[in-house]
C-alpha positions in Angstrom: 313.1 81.4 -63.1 316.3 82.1 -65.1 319.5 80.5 -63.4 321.9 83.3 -62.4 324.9 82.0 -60.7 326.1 85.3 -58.6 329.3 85.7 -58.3 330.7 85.2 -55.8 327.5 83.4 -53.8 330.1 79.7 -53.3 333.0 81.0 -52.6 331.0 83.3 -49.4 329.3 79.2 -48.2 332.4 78.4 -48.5 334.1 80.6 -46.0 331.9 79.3 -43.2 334.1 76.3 -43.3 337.4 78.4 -42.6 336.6 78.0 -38.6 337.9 75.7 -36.7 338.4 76.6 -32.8 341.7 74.7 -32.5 343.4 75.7 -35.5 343.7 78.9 -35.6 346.3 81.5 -35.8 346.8 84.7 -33.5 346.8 87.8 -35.4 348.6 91.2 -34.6 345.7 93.0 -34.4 345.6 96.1 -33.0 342.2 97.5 -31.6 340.9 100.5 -29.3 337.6 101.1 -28.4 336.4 102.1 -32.5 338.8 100.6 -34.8 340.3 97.4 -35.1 343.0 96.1 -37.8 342.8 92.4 -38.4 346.1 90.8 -40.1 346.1 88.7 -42.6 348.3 85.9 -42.4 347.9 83.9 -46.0 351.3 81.5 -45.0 349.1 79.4 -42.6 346.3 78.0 -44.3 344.6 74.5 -43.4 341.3 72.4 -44.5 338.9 72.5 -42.4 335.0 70.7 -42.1 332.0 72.1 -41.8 330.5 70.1 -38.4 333.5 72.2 -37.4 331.2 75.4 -37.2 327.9 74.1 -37.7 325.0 72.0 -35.8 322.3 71.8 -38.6 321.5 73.4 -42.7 317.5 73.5 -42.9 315.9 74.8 -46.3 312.7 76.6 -46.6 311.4 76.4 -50.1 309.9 79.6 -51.2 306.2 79.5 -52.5 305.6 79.7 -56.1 302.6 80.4 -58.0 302.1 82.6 -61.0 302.3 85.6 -58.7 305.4 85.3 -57.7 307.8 83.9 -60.0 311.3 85.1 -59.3 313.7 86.1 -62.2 317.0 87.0 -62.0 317.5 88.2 -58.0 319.7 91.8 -57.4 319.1 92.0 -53.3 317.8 90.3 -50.5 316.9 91.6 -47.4 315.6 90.4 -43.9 313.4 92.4 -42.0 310.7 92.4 -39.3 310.3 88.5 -39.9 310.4 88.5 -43.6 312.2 87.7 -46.6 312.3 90.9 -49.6 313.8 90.1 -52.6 313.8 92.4 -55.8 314.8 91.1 -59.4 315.6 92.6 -62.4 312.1 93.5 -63.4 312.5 96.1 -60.2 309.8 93.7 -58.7 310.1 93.5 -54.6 308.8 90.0 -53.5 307.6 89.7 -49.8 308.2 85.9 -48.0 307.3 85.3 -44.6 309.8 82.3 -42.4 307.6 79.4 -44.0 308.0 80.9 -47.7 304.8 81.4 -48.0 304.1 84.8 -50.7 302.8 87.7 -49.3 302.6 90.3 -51.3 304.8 92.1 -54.1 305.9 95.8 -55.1 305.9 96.5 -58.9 304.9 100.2 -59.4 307.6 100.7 -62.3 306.3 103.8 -64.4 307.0 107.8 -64.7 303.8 108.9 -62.9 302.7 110.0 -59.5 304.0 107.0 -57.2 305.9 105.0 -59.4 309.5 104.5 -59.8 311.7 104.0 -63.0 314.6 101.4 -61.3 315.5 100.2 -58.0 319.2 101.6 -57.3 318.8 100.0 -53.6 316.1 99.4 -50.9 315.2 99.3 -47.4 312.9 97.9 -44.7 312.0 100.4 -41.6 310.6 99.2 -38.1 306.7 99.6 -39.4 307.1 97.9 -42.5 307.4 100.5 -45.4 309.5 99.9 -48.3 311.9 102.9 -49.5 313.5 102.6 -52.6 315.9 104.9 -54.1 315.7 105.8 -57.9 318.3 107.5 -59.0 316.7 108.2 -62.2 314.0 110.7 -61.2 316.2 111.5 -57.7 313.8 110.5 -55.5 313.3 108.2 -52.5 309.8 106.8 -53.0 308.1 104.9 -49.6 305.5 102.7 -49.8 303.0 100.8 -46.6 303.2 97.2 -46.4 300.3 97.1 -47.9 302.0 97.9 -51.6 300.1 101.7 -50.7 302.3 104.7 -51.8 302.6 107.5 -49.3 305.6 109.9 -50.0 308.7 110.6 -51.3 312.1 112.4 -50.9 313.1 114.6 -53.6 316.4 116.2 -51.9 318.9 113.5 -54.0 321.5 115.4 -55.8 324.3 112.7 -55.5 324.8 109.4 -57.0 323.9 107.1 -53.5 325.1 103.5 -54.2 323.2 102.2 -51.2 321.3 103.7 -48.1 319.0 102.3 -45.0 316.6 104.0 -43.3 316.5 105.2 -39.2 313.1 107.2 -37.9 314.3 110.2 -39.1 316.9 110.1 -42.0 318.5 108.5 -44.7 322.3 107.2 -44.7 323.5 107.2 -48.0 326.8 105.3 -49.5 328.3 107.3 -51.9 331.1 105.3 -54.1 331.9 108.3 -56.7 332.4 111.2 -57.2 329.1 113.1 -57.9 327.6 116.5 -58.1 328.4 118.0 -55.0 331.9 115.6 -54.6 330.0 113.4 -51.5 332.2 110.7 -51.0 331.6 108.1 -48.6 328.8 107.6 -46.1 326.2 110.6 -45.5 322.8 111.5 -43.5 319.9 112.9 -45.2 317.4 114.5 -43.1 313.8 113.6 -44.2 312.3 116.6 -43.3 314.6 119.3 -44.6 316.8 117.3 -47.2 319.8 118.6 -45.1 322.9 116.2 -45.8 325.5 115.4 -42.7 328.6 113.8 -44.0 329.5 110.7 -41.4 332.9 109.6 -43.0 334.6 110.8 -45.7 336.2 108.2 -47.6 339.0 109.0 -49.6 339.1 108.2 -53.4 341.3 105.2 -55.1 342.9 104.6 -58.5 339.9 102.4 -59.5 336.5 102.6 -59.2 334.7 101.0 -56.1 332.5 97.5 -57.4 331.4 95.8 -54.7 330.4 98.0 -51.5 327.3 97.3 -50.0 325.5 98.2 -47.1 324.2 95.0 -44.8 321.5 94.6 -41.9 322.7 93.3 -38.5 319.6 93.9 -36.8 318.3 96.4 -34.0 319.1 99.6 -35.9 322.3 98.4 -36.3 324.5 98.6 -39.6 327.5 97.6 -41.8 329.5 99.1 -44.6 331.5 97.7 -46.8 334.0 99.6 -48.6 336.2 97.2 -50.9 338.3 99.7 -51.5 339.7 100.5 -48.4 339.1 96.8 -47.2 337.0 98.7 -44.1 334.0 97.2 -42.2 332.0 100.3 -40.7 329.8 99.5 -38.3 326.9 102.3 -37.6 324.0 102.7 -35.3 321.4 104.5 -36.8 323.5 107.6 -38.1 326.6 107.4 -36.3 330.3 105.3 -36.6 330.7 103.2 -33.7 333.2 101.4 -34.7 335.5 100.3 -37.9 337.7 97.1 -38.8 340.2 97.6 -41.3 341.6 94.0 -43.0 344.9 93.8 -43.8 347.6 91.8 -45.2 350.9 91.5 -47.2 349.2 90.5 -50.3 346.0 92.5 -49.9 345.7 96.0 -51.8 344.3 99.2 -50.5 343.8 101.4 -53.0 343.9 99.9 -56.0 343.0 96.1 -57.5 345.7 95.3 -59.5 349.4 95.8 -57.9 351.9 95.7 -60.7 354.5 95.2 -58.3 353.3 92.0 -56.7 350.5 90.7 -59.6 347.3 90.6 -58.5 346.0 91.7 -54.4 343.3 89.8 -52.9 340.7 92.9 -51.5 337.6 92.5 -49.5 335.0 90.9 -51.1 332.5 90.1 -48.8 331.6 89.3 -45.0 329.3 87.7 -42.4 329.7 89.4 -38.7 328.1 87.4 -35.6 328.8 88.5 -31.7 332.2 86.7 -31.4 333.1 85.5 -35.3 334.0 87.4 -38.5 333.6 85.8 -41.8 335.6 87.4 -44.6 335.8 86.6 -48.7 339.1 88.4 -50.0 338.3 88.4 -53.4 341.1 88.2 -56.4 340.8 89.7 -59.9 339.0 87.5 -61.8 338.5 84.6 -59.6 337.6 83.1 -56.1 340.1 83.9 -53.9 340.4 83.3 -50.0 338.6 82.4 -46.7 339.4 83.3 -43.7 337.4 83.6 -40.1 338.7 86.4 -37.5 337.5 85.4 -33.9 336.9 88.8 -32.5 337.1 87.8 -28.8 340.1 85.8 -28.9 341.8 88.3 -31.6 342.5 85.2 -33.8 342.5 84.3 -37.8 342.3 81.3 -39.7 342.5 80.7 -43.4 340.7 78.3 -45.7 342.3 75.9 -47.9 340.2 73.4 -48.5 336.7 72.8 -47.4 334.7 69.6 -46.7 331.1 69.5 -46.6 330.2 66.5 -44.1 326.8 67.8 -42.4 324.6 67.3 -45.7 325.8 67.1 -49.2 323.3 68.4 -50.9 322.7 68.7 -54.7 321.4 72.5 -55.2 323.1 75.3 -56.8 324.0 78.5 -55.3 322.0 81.1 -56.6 322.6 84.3 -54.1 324.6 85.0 -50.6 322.7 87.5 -48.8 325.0 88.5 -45.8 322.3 88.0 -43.8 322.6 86.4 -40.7 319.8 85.7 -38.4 319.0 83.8 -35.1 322.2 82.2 -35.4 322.3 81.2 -39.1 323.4 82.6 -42.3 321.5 82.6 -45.4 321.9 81.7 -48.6 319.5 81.4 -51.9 319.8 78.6 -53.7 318.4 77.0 -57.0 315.0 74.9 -56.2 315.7 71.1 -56.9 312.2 69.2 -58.1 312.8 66.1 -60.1 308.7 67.0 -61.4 309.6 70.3 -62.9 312.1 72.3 -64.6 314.4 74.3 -62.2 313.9 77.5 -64.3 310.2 77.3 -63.3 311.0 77.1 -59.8 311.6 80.3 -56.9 314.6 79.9 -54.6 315.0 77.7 -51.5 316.1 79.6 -48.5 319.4 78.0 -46.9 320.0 78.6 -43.6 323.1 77.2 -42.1 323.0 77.3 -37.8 326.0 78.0 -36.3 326.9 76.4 -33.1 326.2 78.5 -30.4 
């Protein structure tokens, strides 16, 4: 497989270091019962270890076979026991917990039950795949059996993301589009009726990095860089936002003239009690920082020290997914017998102490 280094996949392993139960720093967050501003308090930053949040990092080494040979990975997603990842060739690779290959989706075509690219996709409860295509409009579903069964044609906007419930769609608009949808939206199934759910209110610069994350039982979260807001959604409904904030973090806009370049919010993992957060910077790594949500606390990285297991792999993709206790990561394969490019992924999973 072709090495792709994302982005920003280190410096998101790297924030689960930032936590450290002693050392941390209250915040002057304020919080009612469905928003919550965490402070940002960049002056007190300290290393930190990583036995300091974590027991164990186990690796599962995904199957590969002619089959199944990964290329450059664009989403992963954890449902129902097992591991979907799409590349660029608009492929969608099924894993189950052991690695072993399932199946894979790869109907890419302009006839009846095929789709031209995957924009985003989803998991529901039985096991079908959606995927939205913006190209022909459409929201094509298809059994876990790789079987095609329907489709939604009602997609006038420009959806960056969506997820699935029994009965709708909930779409995450970034732009301005057709019918000027911005920000997160239900579409009926049946009747193609849209429900706006937030409006989100439009920036000097274009939002990059929003995405729309699983946190299991039919619960969702939102990212909006932009705004540096977590929403948090239960099927169709906001149940509750947190808005990060800071002296040297930018809402609005990227680049501050007046104070050189704002960290924004990059990227996240949410568990019962913790929050991890990346604040991003333009053109580089920037910050890591954990917000306890139960003792309304923050603590910011400096430097971190792996001394659980040094291992010698290369991060390949940060998932924000976080399951039975653990987060997950992608990384490069290491097999002293083969080329790494021929290689898929091995699944990182790092267990948080409980």
């Amino acid at each position: 497989m072709k090495k792709n280094i994302y982005h920003y996949a280190i410096a998101v392993l790297f924030m689960l270091t930032a936590m450290s139960c002693e050392k941390q720093t209250e915040t002057e967050a304020t919080t009612d019962n469905n928003f919550k501003i965490v402070d940002i308090d960049f002056s007190n930053e300290k290393d930190v270890y990583f036995s300091q949040i974590a027991d164990s990092i186990t690796y599962v080494q995904l199957e590969t076979n002619k089959e199944c040979l990964i290329g450059q990975i664009t989403d992963v997603k954890y449902k129902n026991g097992i591991y979907y990842i799409s590349d660029k060739s608009y492929t969608i690779f099924l894993f189950d917990n052991k690695g072993k290959f399932i199946s894979k989706l790869n109907k890419v075509g302009q006839g009846p039950g095929e789709y031209s690219y995957i924009q985003s996709f989803d998991v529901d409860t039985k096991g079908n795949i959606h995927i939205l295509d913006l190209f022909t409009k459409k929201i094509l579903v298809y059994t876990s059996d790789i079987e095609f069964t329907s489709s939604t044609s009602g997609i006038e906007d420009l959806p960056q993301e969506f997820y699935v419930t029994d009965e709708k769609y909930v779409l995450y608009m970034l732009f301005e589009n057709l019918n000027y949808r911005r920000g997160l939206y239900s579409l009926d199934r049946e009747t193609d009726q849209y429900t706006e759910i937030i409006k989100i209110q439009g920036g000097d610069t274009p939002r990059t990095n929003g995405y729309i994350t699983h946190k299991g039982n039919g619960n969702y979260c939102v990212l909006d860089d932009l705004s540096s807001n977590i929403y948090y959604l239960q099927k169709d409904s906001l149940i509750n936002t947190i808005h990060i904030q800071g002296e040297e973090i930018s809402e609005g806009k990227y680049f501050d003239t007046r104070r050189g370049t704002s960290y924004f919010l990059r990227g996240f993992y949410d568990y019962d009690n913790l929050l991890f957060l990346l604040l991003g910077k333009e053109g580089a790594f920037a910050k890591f920082c954990i917000h306890d949500k139960k003792k309304n606390k923050t603590f910011v990285c400096k430097e971190v020290h792996n001394d659980i297991k040094e291992e010698k792999r290369e991060h390949l993709f940060s998932t924000n997914i976080a399951s039975d206790n653990a987060m997950v990561n992608l990384l490069l394969s290491v097999d002293e017998e083969n080329p790494l490019e021929e290689n898929n992924p091995v699944i990182q999973k790092i267990h948080l102490k409980k």
